[in-house]
C-alpha positions as CSV (number, residue, x, y, z in Angstrom):
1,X,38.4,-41.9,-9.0
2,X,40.5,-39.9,-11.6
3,X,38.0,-41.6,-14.2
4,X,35.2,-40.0,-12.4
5,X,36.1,-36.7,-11.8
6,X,36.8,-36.4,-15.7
7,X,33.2,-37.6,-15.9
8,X,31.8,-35.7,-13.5
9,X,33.4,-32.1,-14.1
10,X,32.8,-31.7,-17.9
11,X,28.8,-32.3,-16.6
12,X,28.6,-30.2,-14.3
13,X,30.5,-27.6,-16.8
14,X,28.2,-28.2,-19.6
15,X,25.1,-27.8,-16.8
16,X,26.5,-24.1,-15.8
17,X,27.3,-23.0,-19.8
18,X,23.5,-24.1,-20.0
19,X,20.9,-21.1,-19.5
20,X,18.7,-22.8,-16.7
21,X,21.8,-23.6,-14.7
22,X,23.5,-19.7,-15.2
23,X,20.2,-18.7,-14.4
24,X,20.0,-21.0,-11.3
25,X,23.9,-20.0,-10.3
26,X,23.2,-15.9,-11.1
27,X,19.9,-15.8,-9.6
28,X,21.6,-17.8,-6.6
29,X,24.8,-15.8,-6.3
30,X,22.7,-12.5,-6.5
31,X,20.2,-13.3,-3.6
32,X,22.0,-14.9,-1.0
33,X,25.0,-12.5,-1.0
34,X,22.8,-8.7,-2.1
35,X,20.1,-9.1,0.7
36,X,19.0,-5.3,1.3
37,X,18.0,-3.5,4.5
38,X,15.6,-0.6,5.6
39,X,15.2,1.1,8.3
40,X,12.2,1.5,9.9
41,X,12.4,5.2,12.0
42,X,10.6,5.4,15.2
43,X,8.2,8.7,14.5
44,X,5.5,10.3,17.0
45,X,2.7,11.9,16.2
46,X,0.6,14.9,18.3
47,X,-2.7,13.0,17.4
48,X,-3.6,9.7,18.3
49,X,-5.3,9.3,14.8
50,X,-2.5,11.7,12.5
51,X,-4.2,12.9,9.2
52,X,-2.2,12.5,6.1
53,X,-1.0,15.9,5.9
54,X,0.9,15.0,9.4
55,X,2.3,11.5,8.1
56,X,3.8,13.1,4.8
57,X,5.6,15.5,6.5
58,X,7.1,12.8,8.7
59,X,7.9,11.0,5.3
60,X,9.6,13.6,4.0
61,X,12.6,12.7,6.4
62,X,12.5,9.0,5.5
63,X,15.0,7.4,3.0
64,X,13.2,5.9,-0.4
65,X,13.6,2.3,-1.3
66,X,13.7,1.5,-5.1
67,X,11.4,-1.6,-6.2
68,X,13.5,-2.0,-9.2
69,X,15.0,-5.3,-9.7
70,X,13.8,-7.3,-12.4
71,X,14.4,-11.1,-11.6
72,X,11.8,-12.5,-14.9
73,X,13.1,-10.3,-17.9
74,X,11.5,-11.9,-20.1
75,X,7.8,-11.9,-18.4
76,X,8.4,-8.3,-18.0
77,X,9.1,-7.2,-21.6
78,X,10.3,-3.9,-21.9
79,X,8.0,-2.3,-19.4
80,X,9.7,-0.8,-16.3
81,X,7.9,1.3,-14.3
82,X,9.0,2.9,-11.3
83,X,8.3,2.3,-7.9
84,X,9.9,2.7,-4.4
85,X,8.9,2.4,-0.9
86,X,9.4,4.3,2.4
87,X,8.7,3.0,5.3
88,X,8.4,4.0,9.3
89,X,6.4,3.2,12.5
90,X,5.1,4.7,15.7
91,X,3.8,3.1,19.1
92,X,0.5,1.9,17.3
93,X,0.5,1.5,13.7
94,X,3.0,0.8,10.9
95,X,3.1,3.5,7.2
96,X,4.1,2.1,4.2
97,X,4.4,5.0,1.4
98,X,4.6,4.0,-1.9
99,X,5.6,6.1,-5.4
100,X,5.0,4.5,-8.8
101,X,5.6,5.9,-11.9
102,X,4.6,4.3,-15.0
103,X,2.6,4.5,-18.5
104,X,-0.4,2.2,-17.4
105,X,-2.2,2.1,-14.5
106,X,-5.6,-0.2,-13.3
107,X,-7.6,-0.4,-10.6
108,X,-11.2,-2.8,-10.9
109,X,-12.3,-3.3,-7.9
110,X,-14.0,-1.1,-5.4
111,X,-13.7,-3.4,-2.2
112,X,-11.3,-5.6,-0.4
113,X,-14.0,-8.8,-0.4
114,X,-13.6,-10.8,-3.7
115,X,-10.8,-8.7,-4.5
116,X,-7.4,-9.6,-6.8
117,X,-5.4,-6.9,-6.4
118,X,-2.1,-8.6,-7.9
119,X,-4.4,-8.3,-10.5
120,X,-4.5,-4.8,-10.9
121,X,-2.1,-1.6,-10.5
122,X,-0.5,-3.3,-7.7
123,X,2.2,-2.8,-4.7
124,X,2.7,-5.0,-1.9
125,X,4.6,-5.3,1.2
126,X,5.4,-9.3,2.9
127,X,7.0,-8.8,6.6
128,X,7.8,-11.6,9.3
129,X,6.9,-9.0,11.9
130,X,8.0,-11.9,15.0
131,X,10.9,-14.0,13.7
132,X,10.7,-16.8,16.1
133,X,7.2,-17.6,14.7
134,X,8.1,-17.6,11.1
135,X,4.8,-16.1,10.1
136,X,5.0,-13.4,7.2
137,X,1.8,-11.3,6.5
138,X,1.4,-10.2,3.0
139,X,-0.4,-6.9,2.6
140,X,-1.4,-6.3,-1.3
141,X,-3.8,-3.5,-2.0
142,X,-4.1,-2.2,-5.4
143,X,-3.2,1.8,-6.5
144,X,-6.7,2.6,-5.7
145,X,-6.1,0.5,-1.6
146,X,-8.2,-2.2,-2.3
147,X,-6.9,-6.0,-1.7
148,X,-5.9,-8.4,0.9
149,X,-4.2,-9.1,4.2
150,X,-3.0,-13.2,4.1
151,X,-0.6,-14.5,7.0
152,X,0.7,-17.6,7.8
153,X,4.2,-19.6,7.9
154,X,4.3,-20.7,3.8
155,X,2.2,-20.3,0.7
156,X,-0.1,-22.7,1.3
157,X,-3.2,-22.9,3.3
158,X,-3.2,-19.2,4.6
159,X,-5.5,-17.5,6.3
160,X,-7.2,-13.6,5.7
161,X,-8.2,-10.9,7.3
162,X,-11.8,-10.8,7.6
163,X,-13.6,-7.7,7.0
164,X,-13.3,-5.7,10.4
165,X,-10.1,-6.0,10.3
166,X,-9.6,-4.8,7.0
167,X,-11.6,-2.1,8.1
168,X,-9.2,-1.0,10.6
169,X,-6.2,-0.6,7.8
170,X,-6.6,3.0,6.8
171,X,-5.7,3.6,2.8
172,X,-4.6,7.0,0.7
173,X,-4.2,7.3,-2.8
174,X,-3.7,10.3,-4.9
175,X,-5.5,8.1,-7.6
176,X,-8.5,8.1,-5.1
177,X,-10.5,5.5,-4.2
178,X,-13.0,4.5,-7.4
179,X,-12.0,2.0,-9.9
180,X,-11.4,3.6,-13.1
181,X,-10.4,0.2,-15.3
182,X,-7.4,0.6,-17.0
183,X,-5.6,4.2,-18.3
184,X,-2.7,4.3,-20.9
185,X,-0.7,7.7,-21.2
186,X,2.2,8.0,-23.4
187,X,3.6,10.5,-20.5
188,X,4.1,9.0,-17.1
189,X,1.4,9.2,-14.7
190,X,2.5,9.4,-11.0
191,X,0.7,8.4,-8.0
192,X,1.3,7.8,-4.8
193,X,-0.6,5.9,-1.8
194,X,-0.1,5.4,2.2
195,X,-1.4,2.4,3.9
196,X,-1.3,2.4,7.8
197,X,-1.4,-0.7,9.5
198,X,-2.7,-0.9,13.7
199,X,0.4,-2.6,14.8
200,X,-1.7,-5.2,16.9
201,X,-3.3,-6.9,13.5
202,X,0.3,-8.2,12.8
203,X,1.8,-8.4,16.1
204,X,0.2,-11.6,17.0
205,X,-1.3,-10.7,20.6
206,X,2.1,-9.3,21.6
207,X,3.7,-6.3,22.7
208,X,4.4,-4.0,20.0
209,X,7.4,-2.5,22.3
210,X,9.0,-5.8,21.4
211,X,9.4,-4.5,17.7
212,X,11.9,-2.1,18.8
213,X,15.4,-2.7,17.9
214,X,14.5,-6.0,16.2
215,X,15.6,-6.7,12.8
216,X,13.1,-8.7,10.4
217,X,12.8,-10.2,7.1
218,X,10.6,-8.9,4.6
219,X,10.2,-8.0,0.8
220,X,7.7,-5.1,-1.1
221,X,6.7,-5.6,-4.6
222,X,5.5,-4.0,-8.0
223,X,3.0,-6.2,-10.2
224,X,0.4,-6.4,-12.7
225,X,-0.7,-9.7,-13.5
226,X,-3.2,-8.4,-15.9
227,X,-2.2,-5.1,-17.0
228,X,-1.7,-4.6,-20.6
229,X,2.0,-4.8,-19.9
230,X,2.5,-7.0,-17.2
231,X,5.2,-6.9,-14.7
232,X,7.0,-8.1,-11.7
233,X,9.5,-5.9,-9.7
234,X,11.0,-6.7,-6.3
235,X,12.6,-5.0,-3.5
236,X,14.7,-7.7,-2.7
237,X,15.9,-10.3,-5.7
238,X,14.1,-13.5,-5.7
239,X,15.6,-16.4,-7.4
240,X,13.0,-18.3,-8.8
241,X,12.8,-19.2,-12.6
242,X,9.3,-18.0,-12.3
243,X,7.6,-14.5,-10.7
244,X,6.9,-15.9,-7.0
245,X,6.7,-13.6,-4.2
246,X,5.4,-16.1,-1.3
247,X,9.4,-17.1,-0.9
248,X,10.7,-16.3,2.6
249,X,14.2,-17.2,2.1
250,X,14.5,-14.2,-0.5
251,X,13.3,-11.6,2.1
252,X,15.6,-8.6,2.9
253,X,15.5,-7.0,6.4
254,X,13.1,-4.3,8.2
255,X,15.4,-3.2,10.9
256,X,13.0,-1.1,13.2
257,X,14.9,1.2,15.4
């Protein structure tokens, strides 16, 4: 036994000095003890249908999250934008307000069918709005709001919103809404964009009073997958050895109030 330990220890010593396992212990350590919550505020509005002048005065009040940890250094370069998130919800529909700053921005398409956002100038929000279930919807929609909705329990095999329901997602960027290809500024350009989301597409034919006062998992993210200077940001660190978002067990918490 003595003999063994000797063997044993030195190994697994040797495997921990070794960059692949102090990545695998760091990016370990850092996730499952750093996982991050927002809250999501309870808001009303006087209009069943609020315009955006009403929703970013209710922002104003909401605490920003920073998309700013870089888990893949050295797929990201030296290129850092940045990007945060608020986030709130009323009886019917759930806002997501993003703010980027950055050198380089893209958007290519101009609709959601046949799109790639991840592609593009990109943020994206992944939620497990019913725990129980273990379904997580991933909503990506480029700077410009085009993109996808996909939902189902892992990355493979998921299933998308068809069109109407797209439809029904209302989108607001201070980019507007026509793809421009891609801009390069040696200032940072700043945008912002709003995507509201009817709580029923995500609520799986239940109550959307049983959001209240639950607390669920959930990540937002920065990319560019074919940006001149591409990039991967999270909310929430993901320990992977290589950018993947579809990872449940890296998810922070949406506490809704």
């Amino acid at each position: 036994m003595k003999t063994c330990k000797l063997i044993l220890y030195p190994a697994l010593l040797c495997f921990l000095l070794s960059p692949a396992g102090f990545f695998a212990y760091a990016q370990n350590v850092s996730t499952m003890e750093n996982f991050k919550t927002a809250k999501i505020h309870h808001v009303c509005f006087s209009d069943p249908v609020p315009d955006m002048a009403q929703v970013e005065q209710k922002f104003l009040s909401i605490k920003e999250n920073a998309v700013d940890v870089v888990n893949w250094p050295l797929r990201n370069g030296d290129y850092k934008p940045k990007a945060s998130f608020k986030i709130m919800y009323s009886d019917t529909d759930l806002y997501i307000r993003y703010q980027v700053e950055e050198t380089e921005i893209r958007s290519t398409f101009s609709q959601d069918e046949g799109s790639r956002p991840w592609t593009d100038d990109c943020m994206e929000l992944f939620i497990i709005p019913i725990m129980e279930t273990g379904v997580y919807y991933n909503i990506e929609m480029n700077c410009t709001g085009y993109g996808i909705v996909g939902y189902g329990p892992g990355k493979k095999d998921r299933q998308h919103f068809d069109p109407e329901q797209m439809k029904r997602i209302r989108r607001f960027s201070t980019l507007g809404r026509d793809a421009f290809g891609d801009r390069v500024s040696e200032l940072p350009i700043s945008w912002s964009m709003i995507i509201v989301i009817p709580l029923d597409l995500i609520c799986q034919q239940r109550s959307t009073e049983s959001l209240k006062g639950q607390k669920v998992r959930g990540n937002v993210f920065k990319c560019g997958d074919q940006m001149q200077n591409s990039h991967y940001l999270t909310w929430n660190p993901v320990g992977t050895e290589r950018p993947d978002y579809h990872r449940p067990e890296y998810f922070g918490y949406f506490e809704f109030e």
